[in-house]
C-alpha beads as a LAMMPS data file, in Angstrom:
LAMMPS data file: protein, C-alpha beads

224 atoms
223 bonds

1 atom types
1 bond types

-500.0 500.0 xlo xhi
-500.0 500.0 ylo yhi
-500.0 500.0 zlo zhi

Masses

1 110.0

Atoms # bond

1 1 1 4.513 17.542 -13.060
2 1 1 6.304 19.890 -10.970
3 1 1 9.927 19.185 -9.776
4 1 1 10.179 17.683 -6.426
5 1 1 11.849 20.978 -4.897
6 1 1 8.743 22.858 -6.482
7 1 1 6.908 20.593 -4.514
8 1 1 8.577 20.313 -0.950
9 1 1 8.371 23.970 -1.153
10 1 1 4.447 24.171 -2.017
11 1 1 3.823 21.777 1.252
12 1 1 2.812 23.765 4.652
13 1 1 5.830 23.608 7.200
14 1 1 4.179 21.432 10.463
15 1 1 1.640 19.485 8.397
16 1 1 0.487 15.994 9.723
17 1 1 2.355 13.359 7.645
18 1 1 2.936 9.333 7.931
19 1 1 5.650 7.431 7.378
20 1 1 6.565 4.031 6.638
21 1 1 9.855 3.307 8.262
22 1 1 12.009 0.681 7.180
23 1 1 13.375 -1.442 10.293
24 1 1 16.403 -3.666 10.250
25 1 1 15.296 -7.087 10.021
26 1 1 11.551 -6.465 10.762
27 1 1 8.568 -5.573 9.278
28 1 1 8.034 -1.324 7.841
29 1 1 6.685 0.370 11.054
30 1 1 4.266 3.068 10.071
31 1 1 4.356 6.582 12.016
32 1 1 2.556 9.558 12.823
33 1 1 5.035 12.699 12.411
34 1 1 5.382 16.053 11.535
35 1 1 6.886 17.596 8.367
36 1 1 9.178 20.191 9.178
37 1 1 10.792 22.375 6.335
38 1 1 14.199 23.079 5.549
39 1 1 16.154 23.635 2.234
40 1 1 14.151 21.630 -0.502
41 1 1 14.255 18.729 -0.889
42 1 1 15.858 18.033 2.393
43 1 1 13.363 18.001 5.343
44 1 1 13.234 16.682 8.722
45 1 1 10.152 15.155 10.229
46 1 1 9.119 15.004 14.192
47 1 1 7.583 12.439 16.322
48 1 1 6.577 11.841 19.301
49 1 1 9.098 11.947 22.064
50 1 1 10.950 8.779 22.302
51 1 1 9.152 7.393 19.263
52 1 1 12.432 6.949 17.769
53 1 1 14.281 5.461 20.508
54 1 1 13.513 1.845 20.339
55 1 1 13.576 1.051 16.803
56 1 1 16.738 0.133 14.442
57 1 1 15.941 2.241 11.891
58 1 1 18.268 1.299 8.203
59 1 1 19.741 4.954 7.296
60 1 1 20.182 5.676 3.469
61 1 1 17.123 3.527 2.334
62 1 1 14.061 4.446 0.904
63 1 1 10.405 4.550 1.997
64 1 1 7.212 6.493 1.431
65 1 1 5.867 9.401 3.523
66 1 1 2.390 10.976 3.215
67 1 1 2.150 14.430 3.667
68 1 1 -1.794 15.721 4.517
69 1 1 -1.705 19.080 1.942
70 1 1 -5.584 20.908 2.100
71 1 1 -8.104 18.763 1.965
72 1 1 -5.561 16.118 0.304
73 1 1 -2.554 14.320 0.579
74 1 1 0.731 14.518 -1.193
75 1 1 2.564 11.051 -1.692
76 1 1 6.381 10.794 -1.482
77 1 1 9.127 8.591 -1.769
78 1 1 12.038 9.645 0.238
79 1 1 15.276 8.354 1.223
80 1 1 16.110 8.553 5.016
81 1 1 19.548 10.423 5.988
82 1 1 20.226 10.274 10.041
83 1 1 18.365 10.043 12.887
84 1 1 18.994 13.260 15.201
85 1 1 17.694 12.194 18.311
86 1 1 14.529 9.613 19.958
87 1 1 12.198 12.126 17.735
88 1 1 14.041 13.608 14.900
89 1 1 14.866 11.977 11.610
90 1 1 16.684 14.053 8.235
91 1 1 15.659 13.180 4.986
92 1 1 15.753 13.696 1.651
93 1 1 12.344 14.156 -0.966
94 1 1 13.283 12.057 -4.072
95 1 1 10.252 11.856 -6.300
96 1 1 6.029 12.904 -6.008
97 1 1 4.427 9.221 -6.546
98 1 1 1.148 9.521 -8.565
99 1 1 -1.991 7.233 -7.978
100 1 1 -1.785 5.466 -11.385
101 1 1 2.226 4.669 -10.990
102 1 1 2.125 3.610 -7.016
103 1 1 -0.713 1.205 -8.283
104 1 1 1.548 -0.518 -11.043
105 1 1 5.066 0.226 -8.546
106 1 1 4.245 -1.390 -6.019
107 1 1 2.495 -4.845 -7.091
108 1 1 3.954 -7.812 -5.007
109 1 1 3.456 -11.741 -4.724
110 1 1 1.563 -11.971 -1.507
111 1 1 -0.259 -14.957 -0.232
112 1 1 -3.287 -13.736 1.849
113 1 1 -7.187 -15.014 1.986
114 1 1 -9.686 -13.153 -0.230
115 1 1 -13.317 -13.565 -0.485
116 1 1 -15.006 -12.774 -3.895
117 1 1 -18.578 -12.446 -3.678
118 1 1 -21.421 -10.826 -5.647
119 1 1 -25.336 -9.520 -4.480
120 1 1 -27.716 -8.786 -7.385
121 1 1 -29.430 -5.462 -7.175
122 1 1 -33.051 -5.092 -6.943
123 1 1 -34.015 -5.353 -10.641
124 1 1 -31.193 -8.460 -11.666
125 1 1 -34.224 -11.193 -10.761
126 1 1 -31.629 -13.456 -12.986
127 1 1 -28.527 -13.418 -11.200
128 1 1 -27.735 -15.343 -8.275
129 1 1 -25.508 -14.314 -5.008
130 1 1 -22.395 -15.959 -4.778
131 1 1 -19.483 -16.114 -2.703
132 1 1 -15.909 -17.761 -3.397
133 1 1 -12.556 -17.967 -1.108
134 1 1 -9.297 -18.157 -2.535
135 1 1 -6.096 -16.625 -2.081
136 1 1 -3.786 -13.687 -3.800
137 1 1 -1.229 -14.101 -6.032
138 1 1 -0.079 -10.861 -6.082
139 1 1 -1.826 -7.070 -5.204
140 1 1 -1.333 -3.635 -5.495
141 1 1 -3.096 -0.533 -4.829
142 1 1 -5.535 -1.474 -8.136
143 1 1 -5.502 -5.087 -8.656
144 1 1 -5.871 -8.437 -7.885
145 1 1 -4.585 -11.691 -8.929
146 1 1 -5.546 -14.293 -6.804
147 1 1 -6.720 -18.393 -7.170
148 1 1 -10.133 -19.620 -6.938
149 1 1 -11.876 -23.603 -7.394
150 1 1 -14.380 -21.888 -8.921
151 1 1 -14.977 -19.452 -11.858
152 1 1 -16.709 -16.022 -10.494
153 1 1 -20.487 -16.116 -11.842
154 1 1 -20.558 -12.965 -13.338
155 1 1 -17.550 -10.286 -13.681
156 1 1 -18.957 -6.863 -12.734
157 1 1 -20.038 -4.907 -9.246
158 1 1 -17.885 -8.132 -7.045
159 1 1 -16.857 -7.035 -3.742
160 1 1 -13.463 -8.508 -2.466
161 1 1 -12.587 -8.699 1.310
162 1 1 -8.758 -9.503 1.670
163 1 1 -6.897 -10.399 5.304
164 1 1 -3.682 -8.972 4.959
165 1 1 -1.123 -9.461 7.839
166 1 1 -0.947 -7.478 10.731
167 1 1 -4.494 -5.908 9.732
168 1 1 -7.499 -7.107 12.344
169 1 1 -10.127 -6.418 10.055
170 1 1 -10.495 -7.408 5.899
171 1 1 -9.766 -4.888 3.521
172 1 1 -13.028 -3.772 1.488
173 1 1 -13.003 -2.886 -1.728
174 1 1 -15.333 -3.363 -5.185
175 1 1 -13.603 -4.798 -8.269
176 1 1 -14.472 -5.857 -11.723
177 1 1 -12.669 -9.539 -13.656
178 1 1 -10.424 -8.436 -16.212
179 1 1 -9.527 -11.700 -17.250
180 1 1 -9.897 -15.279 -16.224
181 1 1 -7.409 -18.322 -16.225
182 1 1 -8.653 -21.986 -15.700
183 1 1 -5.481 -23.997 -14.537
184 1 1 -5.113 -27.780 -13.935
185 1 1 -7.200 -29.863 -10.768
186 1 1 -9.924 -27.223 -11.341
187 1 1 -8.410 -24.157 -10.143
188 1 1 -9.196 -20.514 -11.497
189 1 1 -6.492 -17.917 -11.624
190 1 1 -8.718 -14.076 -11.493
191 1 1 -7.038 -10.411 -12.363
192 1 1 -9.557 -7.887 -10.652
193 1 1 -9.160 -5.046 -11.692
194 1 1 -10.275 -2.507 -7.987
195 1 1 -13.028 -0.080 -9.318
196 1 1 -14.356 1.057 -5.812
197 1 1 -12.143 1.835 -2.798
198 1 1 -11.647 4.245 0.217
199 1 1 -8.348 5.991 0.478
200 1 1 -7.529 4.535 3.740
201 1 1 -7.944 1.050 2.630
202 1 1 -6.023 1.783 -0.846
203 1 1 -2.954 2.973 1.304
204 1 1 -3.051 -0.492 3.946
205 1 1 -2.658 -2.414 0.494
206 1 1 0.143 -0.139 -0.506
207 1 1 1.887 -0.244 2.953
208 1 1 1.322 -4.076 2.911
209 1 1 2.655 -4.307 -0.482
210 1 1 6.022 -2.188 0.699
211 1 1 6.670 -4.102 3.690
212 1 1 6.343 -7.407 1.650
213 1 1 8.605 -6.210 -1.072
214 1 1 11.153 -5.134 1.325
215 1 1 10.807 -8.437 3.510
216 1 1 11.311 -10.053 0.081
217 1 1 14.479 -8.312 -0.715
218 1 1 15.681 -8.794 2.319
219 1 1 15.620 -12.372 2.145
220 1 1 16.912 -12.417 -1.065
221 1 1 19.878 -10.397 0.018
222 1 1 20.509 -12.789 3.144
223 1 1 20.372 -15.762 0.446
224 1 1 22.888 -14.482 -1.784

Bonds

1 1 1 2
2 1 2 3
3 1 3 4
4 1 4 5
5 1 5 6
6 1 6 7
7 1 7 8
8 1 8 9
9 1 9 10
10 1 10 11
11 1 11 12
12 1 12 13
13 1 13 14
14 1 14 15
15 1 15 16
16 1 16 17
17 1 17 18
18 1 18 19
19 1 19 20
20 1 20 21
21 1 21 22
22 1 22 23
23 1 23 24
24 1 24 25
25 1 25 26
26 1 26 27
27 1 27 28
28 1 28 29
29 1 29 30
30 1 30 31
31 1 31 32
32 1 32 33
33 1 33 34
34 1 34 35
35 1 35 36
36 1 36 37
37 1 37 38
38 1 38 39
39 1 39 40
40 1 40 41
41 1 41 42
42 1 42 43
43 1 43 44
44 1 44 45
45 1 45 46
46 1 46 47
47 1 47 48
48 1 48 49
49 1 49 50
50 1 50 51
51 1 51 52
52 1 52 53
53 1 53 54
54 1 54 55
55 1 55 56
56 1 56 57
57 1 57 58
58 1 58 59
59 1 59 60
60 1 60 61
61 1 61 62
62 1 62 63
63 1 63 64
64 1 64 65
65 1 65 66
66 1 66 67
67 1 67 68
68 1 68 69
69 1 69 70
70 1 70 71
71 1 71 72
72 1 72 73
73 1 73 74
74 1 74 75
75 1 75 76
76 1 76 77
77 1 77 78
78 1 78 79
79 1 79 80
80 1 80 81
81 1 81 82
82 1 82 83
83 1 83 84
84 1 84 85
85 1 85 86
86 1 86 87
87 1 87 88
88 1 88 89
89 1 89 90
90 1 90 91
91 1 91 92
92 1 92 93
93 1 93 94
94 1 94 95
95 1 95 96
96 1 96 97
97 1 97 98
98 1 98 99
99 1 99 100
100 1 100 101
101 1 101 102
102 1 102 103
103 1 103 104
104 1 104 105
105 1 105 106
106 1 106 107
107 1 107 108
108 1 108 109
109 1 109 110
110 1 110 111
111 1 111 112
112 1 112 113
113 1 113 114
114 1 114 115
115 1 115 116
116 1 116 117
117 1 117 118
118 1 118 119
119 1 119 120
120 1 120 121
121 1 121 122
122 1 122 123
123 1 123 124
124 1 124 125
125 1 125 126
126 1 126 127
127 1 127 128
128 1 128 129
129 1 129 130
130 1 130 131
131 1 131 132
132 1 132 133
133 1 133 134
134 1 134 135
135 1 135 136
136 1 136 137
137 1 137 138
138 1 138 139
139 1 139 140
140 1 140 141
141 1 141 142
142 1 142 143
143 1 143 144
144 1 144 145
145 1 145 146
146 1 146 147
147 1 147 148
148 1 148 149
149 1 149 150
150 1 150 151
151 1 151 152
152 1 152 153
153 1 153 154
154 1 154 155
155 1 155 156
156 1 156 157
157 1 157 158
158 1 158 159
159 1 159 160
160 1 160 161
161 1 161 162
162 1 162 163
163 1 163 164
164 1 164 165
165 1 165 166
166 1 166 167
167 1 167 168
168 1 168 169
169 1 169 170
170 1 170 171
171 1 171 172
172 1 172 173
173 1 173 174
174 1 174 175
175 1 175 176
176 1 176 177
177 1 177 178
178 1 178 179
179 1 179 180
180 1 180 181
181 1 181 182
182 1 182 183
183 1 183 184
184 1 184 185
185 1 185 186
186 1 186 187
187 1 187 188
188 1 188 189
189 1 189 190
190 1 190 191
191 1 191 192
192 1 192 193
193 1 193 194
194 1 194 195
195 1 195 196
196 1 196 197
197 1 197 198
198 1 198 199
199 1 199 200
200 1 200 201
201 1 201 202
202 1 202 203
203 1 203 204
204 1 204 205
205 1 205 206
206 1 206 207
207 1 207 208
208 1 208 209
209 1 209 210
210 1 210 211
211 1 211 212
212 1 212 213
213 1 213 214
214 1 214 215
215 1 215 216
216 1 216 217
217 1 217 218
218 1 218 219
219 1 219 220
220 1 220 221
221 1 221 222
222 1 222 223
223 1 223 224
């Protein structure tokens, strides 16, 4: 993989980009911007006017940004410097974050409903619909472990529909079981492994996943 200067420098100057920002005591707000070149790997990005002026932003912390590159997009993790004015923030490219390591990165514990279910096609005359609720364990980007009453029916083509906060519809996705636990007082503990997903619903589990690991550090930093 190319070095991250290589690849600040490969990435148009004024591409669309998005940002999660890290907030003091609050949830990540995500952001429309502009990436604006400078000496690799420092970069600034634009917003809005006065997108920056209401928000306590925590300076030398990390976060992702998402820069649109072609008919692509090039994922980041960057670490934020200063904030120049309402619409101006420095920072700093650290590392290119692939698809397969975000996916294993960023899994998180996160309680949130989930609905399992399963339609036979045409030609399955056997198999029978189903549909189960539960709720996650943990996520990421390409799994699932989440807790069932029941044992899924079959373990192949099973569509999952998770609420995640802060999201007003489910996020769609199709998944296969990977493996199946049967606890105590009939419960079911399922690892789905995501097999079929659209980019934009990939990245709201990855955002959701961010903000939850940073509210969860947070908390642990206030305990200690």
């Amino acid at each position: 993989m190319a070095g991250i200067t290589e690849i600040i420098n490969q990435l148009n100057d004024n591409a669309m980009a998005t940002v999660d920002i890290p907030i003091k005591e609050e949830e990540d707000q995500r952001l429309n911007c502009i990436f604006k070149k400078t000496d690799a790997p420092f970069f600034t990005l634009v917003f809005a006017p006065n997108a920056l002026a209401s928000v306590n932003i925590e300076h030398e912390t990390n976060c992702r940004l998402i820069v649109k590159h072609g008919d692509s997009q090039i994922n980041l993790n960057i670490r934020i410097h200063a904030v120049i004015n309402d619409r101006t923030m420095e920072c700093t490219a650290l590392e290119s974050i692939s698809p397969e390591s975000m996916r294993e990165y960023f899994r998180v514990m996160i309680s949130a409903p989930i609905r399992a279910g399963y339609k036979p096609g045409p030609r399955e005359i056997k198999n029978k619909a189903w549909e189960l609720s539960g709720n996650t364990i943990d996520l990421s980007g390409g799994g699932v472990l989440a807790l069932f009453t029941e044992k899924p029916a079959n373990t192949n083509r099973i569509q999952l529909e998770i609420d995640l906060p802060d999201q007003e519809a489910p996020v769609l996705c199709m998944a296969k079981v990977v493996r199946t636990y049967r606890l105590r007082k009939k419960r079911f503990q399922v690892a789905f492994n995501i097999t079929e997903i659209e980019g934009k619903a990939r990245d709201i589990i990855i955002s959701s996943c961010l903000q939850e690991q940073r509210r969860q550090l947070r908390n642990k930093v206030r305990v200690e």
